[in-house]
ROFIVO-18905 format. One line per 4 residues: their letters; for each residue x, y negated, z of N, C-alpha, C, O. Coordinates in nm, 3 decimals. Example, Ala and Ser with C-alpha at 12.3 -4.5 7.8 and 13.67 -1.06 7.14 Angstrom:
AS	1.319,0.569,0.780,1.230,0.450,0.780,1.320,0.330,0.780,1.424,0.332,0.846  1.285,0.225,0.708,1.367,0.106,0.714,1.290,-0.003,0.787,1.341,-0.114,0.804
END
This chain:
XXXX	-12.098,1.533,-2.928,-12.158,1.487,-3.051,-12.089,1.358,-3.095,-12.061,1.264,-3.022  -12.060,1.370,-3.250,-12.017,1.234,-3.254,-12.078,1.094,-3.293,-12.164,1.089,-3.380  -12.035,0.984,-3.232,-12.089,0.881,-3.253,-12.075,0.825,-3.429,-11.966,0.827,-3.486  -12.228,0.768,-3.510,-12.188,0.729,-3.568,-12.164,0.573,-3.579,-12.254,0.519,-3.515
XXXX	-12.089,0.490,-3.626,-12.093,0.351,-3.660,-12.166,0.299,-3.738,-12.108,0.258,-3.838  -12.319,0.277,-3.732,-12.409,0.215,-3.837,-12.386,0.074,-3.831,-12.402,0.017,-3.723  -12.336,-0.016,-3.972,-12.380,-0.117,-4.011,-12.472,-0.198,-4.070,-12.551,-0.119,-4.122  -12.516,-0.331,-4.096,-12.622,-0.298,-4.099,-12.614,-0.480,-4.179,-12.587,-0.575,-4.106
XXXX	-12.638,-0.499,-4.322,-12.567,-0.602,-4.375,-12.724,-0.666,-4.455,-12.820,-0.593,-4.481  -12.718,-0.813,-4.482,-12.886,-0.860,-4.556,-12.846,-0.814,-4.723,-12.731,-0.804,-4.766  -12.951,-0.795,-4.790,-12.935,-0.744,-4.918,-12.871,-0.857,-5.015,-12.788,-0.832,-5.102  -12.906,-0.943,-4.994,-12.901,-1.116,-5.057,-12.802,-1.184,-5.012,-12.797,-1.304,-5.041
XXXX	-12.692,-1.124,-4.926,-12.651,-1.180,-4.840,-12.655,-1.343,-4.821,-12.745,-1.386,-4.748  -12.552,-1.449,-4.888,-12.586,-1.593,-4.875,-12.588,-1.637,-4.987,-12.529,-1.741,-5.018  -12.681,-1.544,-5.096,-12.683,-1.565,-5.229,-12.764,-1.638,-5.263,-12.869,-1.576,-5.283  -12.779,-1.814,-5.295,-12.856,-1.877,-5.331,-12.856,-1.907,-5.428,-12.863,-2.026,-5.459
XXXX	-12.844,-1.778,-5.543,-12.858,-1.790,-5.683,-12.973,-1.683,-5.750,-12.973,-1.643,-5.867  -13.070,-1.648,-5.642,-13.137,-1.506,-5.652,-13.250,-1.602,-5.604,-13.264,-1.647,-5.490  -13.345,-1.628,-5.739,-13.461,-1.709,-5.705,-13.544,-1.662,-5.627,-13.499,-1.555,-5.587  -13.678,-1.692,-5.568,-13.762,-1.602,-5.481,-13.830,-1.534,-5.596,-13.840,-1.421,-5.548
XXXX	-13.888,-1.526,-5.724,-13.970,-1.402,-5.767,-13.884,-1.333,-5.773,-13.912,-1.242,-5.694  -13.744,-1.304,-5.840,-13.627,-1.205,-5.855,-13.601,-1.122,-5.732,-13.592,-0.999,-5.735  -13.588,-1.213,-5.601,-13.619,-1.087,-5.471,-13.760,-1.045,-5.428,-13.779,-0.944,-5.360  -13.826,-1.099,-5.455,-14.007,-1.081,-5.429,-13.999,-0.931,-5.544,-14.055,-0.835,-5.492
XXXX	-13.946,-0.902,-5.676,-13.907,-0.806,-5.743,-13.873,-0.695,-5.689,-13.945,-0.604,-5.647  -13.749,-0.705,-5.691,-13.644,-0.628,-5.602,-13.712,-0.561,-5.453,-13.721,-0.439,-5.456  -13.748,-0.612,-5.355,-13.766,-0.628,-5.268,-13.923,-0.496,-5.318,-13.922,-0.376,-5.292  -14.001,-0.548,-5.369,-14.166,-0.491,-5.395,-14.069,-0.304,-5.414,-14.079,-0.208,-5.338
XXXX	-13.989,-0.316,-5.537,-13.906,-0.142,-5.542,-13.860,-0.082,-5.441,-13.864,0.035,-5.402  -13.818,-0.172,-5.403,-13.739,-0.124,-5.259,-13.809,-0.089,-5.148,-13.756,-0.030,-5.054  -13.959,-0.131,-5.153,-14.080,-0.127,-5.050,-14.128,0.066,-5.130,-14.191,0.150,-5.065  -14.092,0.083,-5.234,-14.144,0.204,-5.289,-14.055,0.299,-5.224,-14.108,0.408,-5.202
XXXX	-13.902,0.284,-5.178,-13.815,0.394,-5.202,-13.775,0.349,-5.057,-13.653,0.356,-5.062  -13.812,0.302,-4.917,-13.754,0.277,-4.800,-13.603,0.209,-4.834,-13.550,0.154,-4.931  -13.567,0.245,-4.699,-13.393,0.160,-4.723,-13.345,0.246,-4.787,-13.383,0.356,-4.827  -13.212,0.158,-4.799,-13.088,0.211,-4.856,-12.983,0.249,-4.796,-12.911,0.152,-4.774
XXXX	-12.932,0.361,-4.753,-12.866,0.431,-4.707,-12.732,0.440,-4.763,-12.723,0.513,-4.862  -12.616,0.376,-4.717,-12.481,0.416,-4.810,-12.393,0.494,-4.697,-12.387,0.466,-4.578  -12.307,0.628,-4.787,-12.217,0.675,-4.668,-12.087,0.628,-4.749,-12.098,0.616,-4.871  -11.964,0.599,-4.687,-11.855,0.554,-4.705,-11.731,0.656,-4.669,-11.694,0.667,-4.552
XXXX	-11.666,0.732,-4.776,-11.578,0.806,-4.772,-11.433,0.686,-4.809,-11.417,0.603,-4.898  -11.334,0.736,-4.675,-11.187,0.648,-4.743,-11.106,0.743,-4.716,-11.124,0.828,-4.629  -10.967,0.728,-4.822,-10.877,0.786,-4.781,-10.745,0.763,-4.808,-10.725,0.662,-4.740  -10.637,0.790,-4.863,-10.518,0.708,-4.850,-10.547,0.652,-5.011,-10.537,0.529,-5.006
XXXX	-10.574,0.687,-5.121,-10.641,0.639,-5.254,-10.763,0.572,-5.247,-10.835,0.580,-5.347  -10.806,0.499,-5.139,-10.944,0.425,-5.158,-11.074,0.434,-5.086,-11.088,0.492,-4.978  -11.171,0.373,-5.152,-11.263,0.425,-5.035,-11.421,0.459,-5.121,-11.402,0.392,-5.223  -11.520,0.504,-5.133,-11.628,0.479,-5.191,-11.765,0.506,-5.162,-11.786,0.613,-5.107
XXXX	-11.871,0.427,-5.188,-11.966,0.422,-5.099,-12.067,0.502,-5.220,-12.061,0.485,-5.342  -12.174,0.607,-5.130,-12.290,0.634,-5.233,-12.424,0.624,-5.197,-12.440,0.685,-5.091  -12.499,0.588,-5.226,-12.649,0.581,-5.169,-12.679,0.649,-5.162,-12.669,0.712,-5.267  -12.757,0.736,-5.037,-12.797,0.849,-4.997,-12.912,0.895,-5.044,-12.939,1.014,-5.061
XXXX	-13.033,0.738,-5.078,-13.136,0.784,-5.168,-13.160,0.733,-5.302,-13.264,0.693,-5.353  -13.066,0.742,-5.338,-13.063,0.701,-5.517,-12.910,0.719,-5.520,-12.837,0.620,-5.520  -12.841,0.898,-5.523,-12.716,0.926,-5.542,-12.670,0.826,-5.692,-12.548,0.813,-5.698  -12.732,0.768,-5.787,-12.689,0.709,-5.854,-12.623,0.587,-5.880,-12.572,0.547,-5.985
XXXX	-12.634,0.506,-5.711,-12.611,0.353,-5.692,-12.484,0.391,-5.628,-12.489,0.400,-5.506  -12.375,0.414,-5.683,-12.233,0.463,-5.624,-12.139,0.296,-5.642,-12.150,0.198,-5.715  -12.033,0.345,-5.508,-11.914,0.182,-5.559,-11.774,0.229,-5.487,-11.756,0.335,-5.426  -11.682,0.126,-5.509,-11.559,0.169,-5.434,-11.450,0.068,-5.479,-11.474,-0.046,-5.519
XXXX	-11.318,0.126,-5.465,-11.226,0.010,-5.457,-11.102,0.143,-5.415,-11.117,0.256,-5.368  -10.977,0.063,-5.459,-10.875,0.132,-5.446,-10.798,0.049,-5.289,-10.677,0.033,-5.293  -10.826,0.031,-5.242,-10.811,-0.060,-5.109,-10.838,0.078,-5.006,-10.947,0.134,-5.000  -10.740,0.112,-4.943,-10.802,0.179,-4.865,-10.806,0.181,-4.692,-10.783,0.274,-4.615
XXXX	-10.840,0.055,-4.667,-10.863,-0.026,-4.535,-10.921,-0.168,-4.565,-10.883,-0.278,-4.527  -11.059,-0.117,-4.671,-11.105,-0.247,-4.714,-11.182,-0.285,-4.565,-11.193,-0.212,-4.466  -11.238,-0.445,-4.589,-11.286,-0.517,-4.444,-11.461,-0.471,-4.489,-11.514,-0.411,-4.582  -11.503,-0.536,-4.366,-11.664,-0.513,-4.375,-11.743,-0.587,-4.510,-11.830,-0.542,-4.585
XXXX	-11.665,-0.740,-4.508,-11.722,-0.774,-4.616,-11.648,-0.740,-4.766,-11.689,-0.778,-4.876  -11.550,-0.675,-4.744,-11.544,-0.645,-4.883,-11.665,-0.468,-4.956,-11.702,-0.408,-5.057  -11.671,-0.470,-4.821,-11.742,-0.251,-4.872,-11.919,-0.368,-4.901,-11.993,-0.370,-4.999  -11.928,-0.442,-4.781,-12.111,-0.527,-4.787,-12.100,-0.593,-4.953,-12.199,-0.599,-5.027
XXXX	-11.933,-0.649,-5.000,-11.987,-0.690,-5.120,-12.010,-0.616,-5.273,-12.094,-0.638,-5.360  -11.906,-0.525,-5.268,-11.907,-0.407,-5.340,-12.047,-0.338,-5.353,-12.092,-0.296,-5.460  -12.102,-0.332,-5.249,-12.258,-0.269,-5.220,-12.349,-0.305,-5.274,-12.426,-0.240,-5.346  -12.353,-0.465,-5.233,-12.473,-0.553,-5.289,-12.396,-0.568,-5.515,-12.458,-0.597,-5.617
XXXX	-12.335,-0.553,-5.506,-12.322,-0.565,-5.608,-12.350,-0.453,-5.699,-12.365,-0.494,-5.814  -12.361,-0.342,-5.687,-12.396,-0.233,-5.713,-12.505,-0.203,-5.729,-12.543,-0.146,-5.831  -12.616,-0.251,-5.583,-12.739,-0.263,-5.590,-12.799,-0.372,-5.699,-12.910,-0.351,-5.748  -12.728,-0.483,-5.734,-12.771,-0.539,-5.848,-12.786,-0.520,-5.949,-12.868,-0.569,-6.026
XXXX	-12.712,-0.448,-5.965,-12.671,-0.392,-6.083,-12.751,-0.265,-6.136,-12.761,-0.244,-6.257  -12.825,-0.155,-6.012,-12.870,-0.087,-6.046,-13.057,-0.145,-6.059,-13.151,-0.086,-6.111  -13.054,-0.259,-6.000,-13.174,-0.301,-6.012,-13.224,-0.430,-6.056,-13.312,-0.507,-6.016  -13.118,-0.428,-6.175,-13.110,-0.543,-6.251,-13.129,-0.694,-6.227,-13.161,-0.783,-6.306
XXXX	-13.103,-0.697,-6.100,-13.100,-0.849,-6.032,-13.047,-0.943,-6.117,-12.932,-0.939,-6.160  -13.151,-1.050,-6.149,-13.147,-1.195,-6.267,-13.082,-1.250,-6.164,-13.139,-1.236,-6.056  -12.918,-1.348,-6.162,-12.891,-1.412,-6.062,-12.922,-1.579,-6.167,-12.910,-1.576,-6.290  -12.943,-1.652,-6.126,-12.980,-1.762,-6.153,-12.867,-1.865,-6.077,-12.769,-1.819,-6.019
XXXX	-12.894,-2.010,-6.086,-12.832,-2.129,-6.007,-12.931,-2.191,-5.962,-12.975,-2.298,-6.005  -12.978,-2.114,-5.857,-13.094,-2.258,-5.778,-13.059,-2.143,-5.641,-13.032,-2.024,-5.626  -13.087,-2.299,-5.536,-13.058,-2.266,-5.391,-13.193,-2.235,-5.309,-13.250,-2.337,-5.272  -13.250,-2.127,-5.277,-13.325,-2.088,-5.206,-13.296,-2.039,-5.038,-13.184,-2.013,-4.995
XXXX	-13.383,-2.036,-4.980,-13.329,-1.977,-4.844,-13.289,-1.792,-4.828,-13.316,-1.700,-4.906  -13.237,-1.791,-4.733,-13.147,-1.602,-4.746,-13.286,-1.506,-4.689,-13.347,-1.530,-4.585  -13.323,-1.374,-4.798,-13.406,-1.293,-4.713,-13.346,-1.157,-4.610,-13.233,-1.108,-4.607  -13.429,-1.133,-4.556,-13.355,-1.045,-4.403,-13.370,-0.902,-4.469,-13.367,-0.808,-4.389
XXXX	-13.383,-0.876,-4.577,-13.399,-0.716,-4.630,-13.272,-0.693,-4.605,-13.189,-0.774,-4.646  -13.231,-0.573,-4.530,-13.072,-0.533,-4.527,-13.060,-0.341,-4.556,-13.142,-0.264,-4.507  -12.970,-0.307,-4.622,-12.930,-0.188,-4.591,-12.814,-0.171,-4.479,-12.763,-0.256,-4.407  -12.789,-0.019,-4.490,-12.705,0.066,-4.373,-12.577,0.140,-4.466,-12.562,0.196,-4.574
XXXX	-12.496,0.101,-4.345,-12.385,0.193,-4.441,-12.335,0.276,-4.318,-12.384,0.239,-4.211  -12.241,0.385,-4.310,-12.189,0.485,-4.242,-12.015,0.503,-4.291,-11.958,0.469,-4.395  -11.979,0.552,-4.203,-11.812,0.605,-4.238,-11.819,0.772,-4.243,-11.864,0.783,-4.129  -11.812,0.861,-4.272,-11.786,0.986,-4.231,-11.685,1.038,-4.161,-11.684,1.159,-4.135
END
């Protein structure tokens, strides 16, 4: 059987521009729909990640030996995007909500 490589990254990562009601937001949807699941296809043209439960939160990059934090930032950015994250300029502390990503 094969092993998979689950990662496992904070949603917010060290974003202290994401006030606390904006993740108290975020966070309440995300309590509706469990985690977020991304699988990660690469190949010699790139690589791209899709959410397993909201096939609509898709990302990628023409890099195709991107690093951990470039697929974690691509991700979170995606997720912002699909859940309209207000980023602001004020420094709050980091929350521990994280998704999972996979390689196939």
């Amino acid at each position: 059987m094969e092993k998979k490589n689950i990662n496992l990254a904070n949603l917010f990562g060290n974003n202290s521009d994401i006030d606390l009601d904006e993740r108290t937001r975020v966070l309440g949807e995300l309590k509706k729909i469990g985690n977020l699941t991304f699988k990660i296809s690469k190949d010699e043209d790139g690589w791209t990640a899709q959410c397993k439960e909201l096939a609509g939160i898709i990302t990628g990059n023409t890099n195709p030996d991107p690093t951990n934090t470039e697929i974690e930032s691509q991700i979170r950015d995606a997720i912002y995007a699909a859940f309209n994250v207000k980023i602001q300029n004020k420094k709050i502390l980091s929350s521990y909500q994280k998704f999972k990503y996979s390689f196939k």
